[in-house]
C-alpha positions as CSV (number, residue, x, y, z in Angstrom):
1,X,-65.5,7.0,8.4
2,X,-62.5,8.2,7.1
3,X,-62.3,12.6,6.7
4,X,-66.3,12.1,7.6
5,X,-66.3,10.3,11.1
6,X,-63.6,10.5,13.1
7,X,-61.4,6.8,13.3
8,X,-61.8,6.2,16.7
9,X,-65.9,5.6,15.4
10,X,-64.7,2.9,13.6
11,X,-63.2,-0.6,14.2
12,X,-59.6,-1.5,13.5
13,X,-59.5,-5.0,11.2
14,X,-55.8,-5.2,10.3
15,X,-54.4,-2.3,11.1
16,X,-57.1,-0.8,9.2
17,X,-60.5,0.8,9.3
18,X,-63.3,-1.4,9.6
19,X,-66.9,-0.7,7.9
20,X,-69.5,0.8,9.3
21,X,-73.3,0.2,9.0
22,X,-75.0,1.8,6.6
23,X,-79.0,2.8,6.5
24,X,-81.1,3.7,3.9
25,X,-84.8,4.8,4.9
26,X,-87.3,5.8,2.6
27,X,-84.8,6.8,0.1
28,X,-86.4,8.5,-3.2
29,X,-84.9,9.4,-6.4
30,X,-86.9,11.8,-9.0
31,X,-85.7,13.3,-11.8
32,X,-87.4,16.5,-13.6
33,X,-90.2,16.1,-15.8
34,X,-90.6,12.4,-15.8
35,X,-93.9,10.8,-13.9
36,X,-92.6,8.1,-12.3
37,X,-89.7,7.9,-9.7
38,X,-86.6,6.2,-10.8
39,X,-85.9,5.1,-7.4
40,X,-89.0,4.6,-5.0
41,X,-89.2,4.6,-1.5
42,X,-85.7,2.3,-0.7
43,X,-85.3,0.9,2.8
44,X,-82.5,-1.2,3.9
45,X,-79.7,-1.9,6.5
46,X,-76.3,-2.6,5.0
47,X,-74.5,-4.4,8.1
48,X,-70.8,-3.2,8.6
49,X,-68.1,-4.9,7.6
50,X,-70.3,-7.2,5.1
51,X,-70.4,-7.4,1.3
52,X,-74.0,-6.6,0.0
53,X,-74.9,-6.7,-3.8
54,X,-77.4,-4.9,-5.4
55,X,-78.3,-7.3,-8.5
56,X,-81.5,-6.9,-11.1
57,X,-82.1,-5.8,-14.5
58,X,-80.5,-3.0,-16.4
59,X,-82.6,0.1,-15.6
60,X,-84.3,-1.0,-12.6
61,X,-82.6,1.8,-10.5
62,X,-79.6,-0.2,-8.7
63,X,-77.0,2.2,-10.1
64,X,-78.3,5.3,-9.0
65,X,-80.0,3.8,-5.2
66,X,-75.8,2.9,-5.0
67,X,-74.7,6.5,-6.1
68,X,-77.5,8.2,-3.3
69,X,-75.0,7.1,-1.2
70,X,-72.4,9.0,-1.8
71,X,-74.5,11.5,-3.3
72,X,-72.8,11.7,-6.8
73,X,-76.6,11.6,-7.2
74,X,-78.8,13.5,-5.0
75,X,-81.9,12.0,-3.4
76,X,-85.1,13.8,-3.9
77,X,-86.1,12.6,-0.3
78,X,-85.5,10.1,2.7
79,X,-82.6,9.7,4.6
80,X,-78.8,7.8,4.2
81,X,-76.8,7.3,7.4
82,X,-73.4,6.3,7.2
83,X,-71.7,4.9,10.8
84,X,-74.8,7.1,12.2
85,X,-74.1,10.2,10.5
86,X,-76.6,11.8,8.3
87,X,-75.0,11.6,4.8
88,X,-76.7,15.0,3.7
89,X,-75.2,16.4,6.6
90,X,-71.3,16.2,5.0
91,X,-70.6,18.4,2.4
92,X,-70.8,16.1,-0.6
93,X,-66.8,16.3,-1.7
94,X,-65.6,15.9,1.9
95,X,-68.4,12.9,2.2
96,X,-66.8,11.4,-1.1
97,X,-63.1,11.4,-0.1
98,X,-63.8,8.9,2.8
99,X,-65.9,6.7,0.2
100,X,-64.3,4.8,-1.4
101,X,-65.3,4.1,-5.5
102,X,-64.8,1.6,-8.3
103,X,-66.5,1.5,-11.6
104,X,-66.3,-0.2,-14.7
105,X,-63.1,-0.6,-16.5
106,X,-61.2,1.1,-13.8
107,X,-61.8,4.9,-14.6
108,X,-58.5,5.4,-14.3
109,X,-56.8,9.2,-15.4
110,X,-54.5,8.0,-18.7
111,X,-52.4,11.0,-18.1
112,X,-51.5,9.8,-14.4
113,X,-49.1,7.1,-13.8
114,X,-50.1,3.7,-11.7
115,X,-49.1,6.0,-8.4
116,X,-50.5,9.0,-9.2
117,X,-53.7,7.4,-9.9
118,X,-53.4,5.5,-6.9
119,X,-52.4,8.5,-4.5
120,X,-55.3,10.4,-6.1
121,X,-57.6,10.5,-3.0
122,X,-54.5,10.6,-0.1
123,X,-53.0,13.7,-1.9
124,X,-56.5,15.8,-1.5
125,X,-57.3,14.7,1.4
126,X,-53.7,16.1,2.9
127,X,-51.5,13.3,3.3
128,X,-47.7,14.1,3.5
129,X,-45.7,12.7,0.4
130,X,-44.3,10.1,2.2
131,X,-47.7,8.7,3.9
132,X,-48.6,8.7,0.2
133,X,-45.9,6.9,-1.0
134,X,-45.7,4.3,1.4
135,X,-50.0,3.6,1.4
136,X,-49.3,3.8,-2.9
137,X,-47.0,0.8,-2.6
138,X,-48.8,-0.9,0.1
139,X,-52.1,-0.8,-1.6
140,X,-50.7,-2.3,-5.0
141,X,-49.2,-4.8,-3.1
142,X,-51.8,-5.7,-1.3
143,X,-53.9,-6.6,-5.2
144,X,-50.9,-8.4,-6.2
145,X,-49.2,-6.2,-8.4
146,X,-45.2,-5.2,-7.7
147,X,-44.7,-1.7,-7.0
148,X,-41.5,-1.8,-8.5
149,X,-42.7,-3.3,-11.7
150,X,-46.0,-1.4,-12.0
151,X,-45.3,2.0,-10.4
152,X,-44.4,4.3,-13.0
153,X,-46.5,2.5,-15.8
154,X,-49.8,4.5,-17.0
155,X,-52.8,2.9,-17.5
156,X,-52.5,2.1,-21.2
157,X,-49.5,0.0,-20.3
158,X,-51.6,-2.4,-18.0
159,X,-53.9,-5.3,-19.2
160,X,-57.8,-4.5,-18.6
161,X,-57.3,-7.0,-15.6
162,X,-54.4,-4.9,-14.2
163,X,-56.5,-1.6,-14.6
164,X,-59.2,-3.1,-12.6
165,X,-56.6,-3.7,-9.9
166,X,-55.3,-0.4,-9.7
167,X,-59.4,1.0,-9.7
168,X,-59.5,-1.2,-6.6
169,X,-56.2,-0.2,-5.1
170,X,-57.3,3.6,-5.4
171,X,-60.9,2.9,-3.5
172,X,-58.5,1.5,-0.7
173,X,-55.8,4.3,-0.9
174,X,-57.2,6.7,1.8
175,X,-58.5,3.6,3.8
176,X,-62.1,4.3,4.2
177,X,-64.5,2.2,5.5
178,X,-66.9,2.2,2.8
179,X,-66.2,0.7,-0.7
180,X,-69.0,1.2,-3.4
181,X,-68.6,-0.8,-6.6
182,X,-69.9,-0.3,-10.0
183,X,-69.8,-3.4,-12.0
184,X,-66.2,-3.4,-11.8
185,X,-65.5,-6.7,-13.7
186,X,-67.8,-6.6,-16.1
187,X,-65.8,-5.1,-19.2
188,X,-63.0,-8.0,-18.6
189,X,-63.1,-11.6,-20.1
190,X,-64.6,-14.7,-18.1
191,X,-61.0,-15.9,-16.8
192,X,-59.7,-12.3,-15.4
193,X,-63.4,-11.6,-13.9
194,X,-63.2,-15.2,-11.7
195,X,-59.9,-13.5,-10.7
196,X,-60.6,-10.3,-9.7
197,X,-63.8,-11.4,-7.7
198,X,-61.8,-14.1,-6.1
199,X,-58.8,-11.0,-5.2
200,X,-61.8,-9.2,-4.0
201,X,-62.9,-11.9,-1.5
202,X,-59.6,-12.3,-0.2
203,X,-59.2,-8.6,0.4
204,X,-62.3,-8.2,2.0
205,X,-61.4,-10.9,4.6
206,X,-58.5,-9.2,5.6
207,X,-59.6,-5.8,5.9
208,X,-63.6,-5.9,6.6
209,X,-64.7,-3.2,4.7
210,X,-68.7,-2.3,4.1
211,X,-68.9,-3.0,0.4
212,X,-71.8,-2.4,-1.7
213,X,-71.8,-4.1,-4.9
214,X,-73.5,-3.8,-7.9
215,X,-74.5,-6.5,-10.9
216,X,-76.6,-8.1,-13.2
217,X,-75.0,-11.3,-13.3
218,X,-76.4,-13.1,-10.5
219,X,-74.0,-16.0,-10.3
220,X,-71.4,-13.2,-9.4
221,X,-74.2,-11.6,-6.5
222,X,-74.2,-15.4,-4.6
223,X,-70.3,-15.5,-5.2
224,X,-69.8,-12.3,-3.8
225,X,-72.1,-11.1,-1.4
226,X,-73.1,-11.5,2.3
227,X,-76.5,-10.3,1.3
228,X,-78.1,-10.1,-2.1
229,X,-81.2,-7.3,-2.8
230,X,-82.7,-8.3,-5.8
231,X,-84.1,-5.1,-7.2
232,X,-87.2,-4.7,-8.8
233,X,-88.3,-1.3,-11.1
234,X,-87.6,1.6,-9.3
235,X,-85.3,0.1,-7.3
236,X,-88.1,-1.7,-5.4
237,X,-86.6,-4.5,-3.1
238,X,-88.1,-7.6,-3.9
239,X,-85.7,-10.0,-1.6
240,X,-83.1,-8.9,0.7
241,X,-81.4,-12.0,2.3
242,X,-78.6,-14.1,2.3
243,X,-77.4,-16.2,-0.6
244,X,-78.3,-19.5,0.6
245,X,-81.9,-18.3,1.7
246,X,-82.6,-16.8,-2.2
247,X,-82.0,-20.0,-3.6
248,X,-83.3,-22.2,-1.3
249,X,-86.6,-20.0,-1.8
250,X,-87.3,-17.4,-4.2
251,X,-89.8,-14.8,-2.7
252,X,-91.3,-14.9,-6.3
253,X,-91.5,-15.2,-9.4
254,X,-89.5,-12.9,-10.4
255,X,-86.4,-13.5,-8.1
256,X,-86.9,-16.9,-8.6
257,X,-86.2,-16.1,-13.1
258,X,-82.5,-14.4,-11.5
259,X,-82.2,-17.7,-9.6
260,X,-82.8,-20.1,-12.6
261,X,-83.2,-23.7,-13.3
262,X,-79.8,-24.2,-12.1
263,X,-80.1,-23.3,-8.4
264,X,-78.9,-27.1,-7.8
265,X,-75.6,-25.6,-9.6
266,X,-75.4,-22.2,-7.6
267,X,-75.4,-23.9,-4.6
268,X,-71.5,-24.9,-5.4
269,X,-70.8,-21.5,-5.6
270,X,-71.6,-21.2,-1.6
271,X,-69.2,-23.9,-0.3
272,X,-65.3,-23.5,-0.8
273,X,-63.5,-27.0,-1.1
274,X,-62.0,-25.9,2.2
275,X,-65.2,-27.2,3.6
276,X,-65.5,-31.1,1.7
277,X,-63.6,-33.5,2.6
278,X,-60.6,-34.1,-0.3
279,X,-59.1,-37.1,-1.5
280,X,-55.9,-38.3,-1.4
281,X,-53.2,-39.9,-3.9
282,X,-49.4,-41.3,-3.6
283,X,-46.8,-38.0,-3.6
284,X,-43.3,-38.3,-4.1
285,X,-40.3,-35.8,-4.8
286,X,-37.6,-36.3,-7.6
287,X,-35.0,-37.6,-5.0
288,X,-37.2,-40.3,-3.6
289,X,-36.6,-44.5,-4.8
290,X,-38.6,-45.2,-7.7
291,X,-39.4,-48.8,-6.7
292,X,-41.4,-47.5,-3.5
293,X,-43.5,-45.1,-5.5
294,X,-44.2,-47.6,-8.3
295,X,-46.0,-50.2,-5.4
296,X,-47.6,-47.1,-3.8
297,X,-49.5,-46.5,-7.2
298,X,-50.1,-50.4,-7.8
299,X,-51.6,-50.5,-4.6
300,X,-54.7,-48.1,-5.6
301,X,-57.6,-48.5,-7.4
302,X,-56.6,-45.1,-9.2
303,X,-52.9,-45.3,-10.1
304,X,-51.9,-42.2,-10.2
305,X,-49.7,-39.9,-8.1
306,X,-48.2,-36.8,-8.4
307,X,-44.8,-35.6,-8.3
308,X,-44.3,-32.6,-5.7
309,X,-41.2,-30.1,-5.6
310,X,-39.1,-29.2,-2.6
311,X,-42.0,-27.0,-1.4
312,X,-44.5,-29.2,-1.3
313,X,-46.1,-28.2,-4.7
314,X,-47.4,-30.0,-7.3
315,X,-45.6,-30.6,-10.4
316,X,-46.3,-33.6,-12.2
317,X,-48.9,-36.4,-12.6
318,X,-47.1,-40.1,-12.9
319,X,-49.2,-43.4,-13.7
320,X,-47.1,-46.9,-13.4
321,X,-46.5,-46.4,-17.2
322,X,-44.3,-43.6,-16.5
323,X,-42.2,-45.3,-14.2
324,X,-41.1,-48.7,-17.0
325,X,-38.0,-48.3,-17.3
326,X,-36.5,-45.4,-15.3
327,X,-34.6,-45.1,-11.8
328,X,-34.9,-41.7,-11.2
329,X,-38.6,-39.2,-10.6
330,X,-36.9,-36.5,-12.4
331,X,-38.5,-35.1,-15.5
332,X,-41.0,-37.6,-15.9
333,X,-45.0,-37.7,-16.1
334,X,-47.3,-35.0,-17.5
335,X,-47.4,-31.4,-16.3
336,X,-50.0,-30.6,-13.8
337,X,-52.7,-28.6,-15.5
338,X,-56.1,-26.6,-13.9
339,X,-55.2,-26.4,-9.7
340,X,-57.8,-25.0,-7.5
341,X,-56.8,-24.1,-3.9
342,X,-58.9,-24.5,-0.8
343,X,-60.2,-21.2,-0.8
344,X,-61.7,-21.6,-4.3
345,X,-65.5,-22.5,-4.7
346,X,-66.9,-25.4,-5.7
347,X,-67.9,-23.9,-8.8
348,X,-64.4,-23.4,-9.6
349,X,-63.5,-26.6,-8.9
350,X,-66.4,-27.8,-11.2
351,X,-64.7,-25.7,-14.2
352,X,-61.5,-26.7,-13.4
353,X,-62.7,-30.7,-13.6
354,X,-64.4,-29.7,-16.9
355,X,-61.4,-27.9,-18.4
356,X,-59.6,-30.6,-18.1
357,X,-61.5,-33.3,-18.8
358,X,-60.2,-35.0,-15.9
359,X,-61.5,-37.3,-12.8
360,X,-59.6,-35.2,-10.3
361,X,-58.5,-31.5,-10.0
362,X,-55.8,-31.2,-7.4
363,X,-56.1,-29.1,-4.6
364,X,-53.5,-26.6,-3.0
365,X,-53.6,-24.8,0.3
366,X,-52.8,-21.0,1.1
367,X,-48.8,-21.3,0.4
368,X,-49.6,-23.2,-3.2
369,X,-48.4,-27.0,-1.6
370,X,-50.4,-30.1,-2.2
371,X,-53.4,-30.5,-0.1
372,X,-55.5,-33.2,-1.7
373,X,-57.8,-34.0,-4.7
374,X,-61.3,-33.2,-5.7
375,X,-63.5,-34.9,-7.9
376,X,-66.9,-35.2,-9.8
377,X,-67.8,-37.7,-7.0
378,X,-67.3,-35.1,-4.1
379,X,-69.0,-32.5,-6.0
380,X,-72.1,-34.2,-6.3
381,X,-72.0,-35.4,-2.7
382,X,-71.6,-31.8,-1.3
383,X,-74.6,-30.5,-3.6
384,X,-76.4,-33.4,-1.9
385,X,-75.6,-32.7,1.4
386,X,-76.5,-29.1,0.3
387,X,-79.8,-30.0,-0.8
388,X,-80.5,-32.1,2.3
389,X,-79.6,-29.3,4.9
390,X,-82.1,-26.7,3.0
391,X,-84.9,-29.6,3.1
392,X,-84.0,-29.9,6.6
393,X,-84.2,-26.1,6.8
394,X,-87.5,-25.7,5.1
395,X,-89.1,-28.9,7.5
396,X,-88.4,-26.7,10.5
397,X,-90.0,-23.5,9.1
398,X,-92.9,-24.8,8.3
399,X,-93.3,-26.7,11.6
400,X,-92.7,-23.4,12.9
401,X,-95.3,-22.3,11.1
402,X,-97.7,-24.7,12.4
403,X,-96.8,-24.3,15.0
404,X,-97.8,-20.8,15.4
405,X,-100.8,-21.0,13.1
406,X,-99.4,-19.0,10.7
407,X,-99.1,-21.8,8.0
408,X,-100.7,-21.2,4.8
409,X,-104.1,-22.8,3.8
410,X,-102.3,-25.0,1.5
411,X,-99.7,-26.6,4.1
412,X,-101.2,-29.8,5.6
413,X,-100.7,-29.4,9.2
414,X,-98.0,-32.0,10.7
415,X,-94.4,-32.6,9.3
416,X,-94.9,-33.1,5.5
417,X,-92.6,-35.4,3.4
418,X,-90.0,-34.2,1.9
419,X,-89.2,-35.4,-2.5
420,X,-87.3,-38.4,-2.5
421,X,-83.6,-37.5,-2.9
422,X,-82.0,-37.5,-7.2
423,X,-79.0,-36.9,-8.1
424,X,-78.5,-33.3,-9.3
C-alpha cells in the first residue's frame, strides 16, 4: 500500500499499484453512552483488486464499518488488515495518505485550484514538484477532463459532475491501492450519476484498485460492485455475494425488499451489449451512389440505414423517403439521437430505447464507430436467456443438495420442475 506497505507488496496493473486484500474480523464500533453498538461484530474479506459495495438503509452502520478502515473512525475492538498489515498498527495519518477517499459532492477545498486540490495528497506525502505536476495532469486526464482547460479553475467554476471527477482524480493522485467511497454520486442529477459510475467502471478496469463502495441505491450496488454486502442494523451482514447470486436468491426477506419486484429488470444491469448478439442495418458514407443504398434499404424488412462519417461513426438515420429525389447522401436524414456503446449495460440500452421512443438504439464500439443495433427484441431475449441460466443454476444446487442430504424438508427429492418460461 502506498506510504503504508512498501510497492514491491503490491501488484503492478498498468503501470500502477494494484489493490490489496482487505479483512475485517470481528470489527466493533461503540460510541459513549449509548446501549447498543453502532457497528456489531463485522466480518468480511474484501478480495484485492475487486469493487465491493456496502448498500442498506440510512443508519444501519455502512458509513462508519467503511470509515474503521481508515480509521477516520476508530474501532472499539476487532481487527482490520490491509495487504496483511494490521491497520491499527500505522499511525492513522500516515495509514490515510496511502488510502485513497471520495465522498459526497467532491469535498473539494474552494480556496485550491483544480491542481492544488488534486496534488493535495502527493505534496504531503513528499513528492517533488514535478512528480506532482506530471501525476496532477495525468490523473485529470485519466477522468476525462483536459488539464489545460481545467487546471487552474477552482471548484466553483466546475459543474457538480466535474467536482466529482476531480474528488475521484485526488483519491487516485498518490496512487494507492485502496479507494474508499462515500456515496460519491449521490448529490448529482440522474444523467451525470449513470456517467460517473460508468467513468468509474472504466477506470477500475484499467487500474485494479480495491474499492469499497458505499450506497443506498441498490440498482447502483449490482451496477457497480463485484460483491454486494447488504447491511443490516449495526452493520450486521445479511448477504455478502455476488450480484447475480443476490438476485437470483435473496437470503431473506429483507434483502429480498433491496432486490424488489423488478429483479427480472436488474438482471440487464449485469450484462453489457458487448455480450448479445447486435443487429445489423445498411451503412453508407456521403460519397457513396445513392441508387445502391436506396435497393440496400428496399431490400429489408426494416428500411432504414444509417449514414456514417469518414471514421466510421454514426451520423444520420435515412429511410427510402429520404432518398426521392436526391443524388447525393450529403445532409440528408434525421440526426442520430441516444447511442450506447458496447461497454454500456443493458439497462442503458433499455433507457436509451425508451428515450427515444425508438425500435433500435445504435451501438458504437470503444473508438465511437458503428458496431450494430440493439433492440426491444434482444433485450427481452437476453433477460430470458438470463432467467434460464439462474433456473439452470438453482436445478444444480438443489440436486446438490439431494444429493448430500442436505435438502430442506420441503424440497421433494429428485430434479423438480422448473415455472414454465413468460415473458418478462
Amino acid at each position: 500500500m502506498t506510504d503504508t506497505a512498501s510497492r514491491d507488496d503490491t501488484a503492478s496493473h498498468n503501470g500502477h499499484v494494484h489493490g490489496v486484500e482487505i479483512v475485517l474480523e470481528d470489527v466493533v464500533k461503540r460510541y459513549p453512552g449509548q446501549e447498543s453498538a453502532a457497528v456489531d461484530g463485522v466480518s468480511m474479506t474484501i478480495p484485492a483488486g475487486e469493487t465491493v459495495v456496502f448498500v442498506g438503509p440510512s443508519g444501519c452502520g455502512k458509513t462508519t464499518t467503511m470509515r474503521m478502515i481508515n480509521r477516520l473512525i476508530e474501532p472499539t475492538s476487532g481487527k482490520i488488515t490491509i495487504g496483511g498489515r494490521d491497520a491499527l498498527s500505522i499511525d492513522p495519518d500516515r495509514l490515510r495518505r496511502g488510502i485513497g477517499y471520495s465522498i459526497q459532492q467532491a469535498g473539494l477545498f474552494p480556496h485550491l485550484t483544480v491542481a492544488k486540490n488534486v496534488a493535495t495528497v502527493p505534496g504531503l506525502i513528499g513528492w517533488d514538484r514535478k512528480h506532482i505536476s506530471e501525476r496532477t495532469d495525468e490523473m485529470l486526464d485519466l477522468v476525462g477532463l483536459d488539464p489545460d482547460t481545467y487546471r487552474d479553475r477552482f471548484p466553483r467554476q466546475l459543474s457538480g459532475g466535474q467536482q466529482q471527477r476531480v474528488g475521484v482524480a485526488r483519491a487516485l493522485a498518490a496512487d494507492p491501492p485502496v479507494l474508499l467511497m462515500d456515496e460519491p454520486f449521490g448529490a448529482v442529477d440522474p444523467i451525470t450519476r449513470g456517467l460517473l459510475q460508468d467513468e468509474l467502471m472504466r477506470l477500475q478496469s484499467e487500474l485494479g484498485k480495491t474499492i469499497v463502495f458505499v450506497t443506498h441505491d441498490f440498482n447502483e450496488a449490482v451496477k457497480l460492485g463485484d460483491r454486494i454486502a447488504v447491511l443490516g442494523s449495526q452493520s450486521h451482514i445479511m448477504q455478502y455475494d455476488t450480484p447475480e447470486a443476490i438476485l437470483a436468491n435473496p437470503a431473506n426477506d429483507m434483502v429480498a425488499g433491496f432486490v424488489g419486484a423488478d429483479a427480472s429488470l436488474k438482471q440487464l444491469t449485469l450484462s453489457r451489449v458487448r455480450d448479445v448478439r447486435l443487429l445489423q442495418c445498411p451503412t453508407a458514407h456521403d460519397g457513396d451512389p445513392v441508387d445502391e443504398f436506396r435497393r440496400a434499404l428496399l431490400a429489408r424488412k426494416r428500411q432504414w440505414g444509417l449514414i456514417l462519417d469518414r471514421r466510421d461513426r454514426p451520423m444520420r438515420w435515412v429511410s427510402p423517403a429520404h432518398l426521392t429525389g436526391v443524388n447525393s447522401l450529403r445532409d440528408i436524414g434525421d440526426p442520430v439521437g441516444e447511442i450506447v456503446s458496447v461497454q454500456s449495460t443493458l439497462q442503458d440500452a433499455l433507457e436509451a430505447l425508451l428515450a427515444e421512443s425508438s425500435a433500435s438504439t445504435v451501438v458504437t464500439g470503444l473508438r465511437g464507430e458503428y458496431a450494430g443495433l440493439i433492440t426491444i427484441d434482444t433485450l427481452v431475449d437476453a433477460l430470458r436467456e438470463l432467467r434460464e441460466e439462474h433456473a439452470h443454476d438453482h436445478d444444480d444446487d438443489l440436486d446438490e443438495a439431494v444429493a448430500s442430504g442436505s435438502a430442506p424438508d420441503d424440497v421433494p427429492h429428485g430434479r423438480h420442475e422448473a415455472p414454465e418460461d413468460t415473458a418478462p
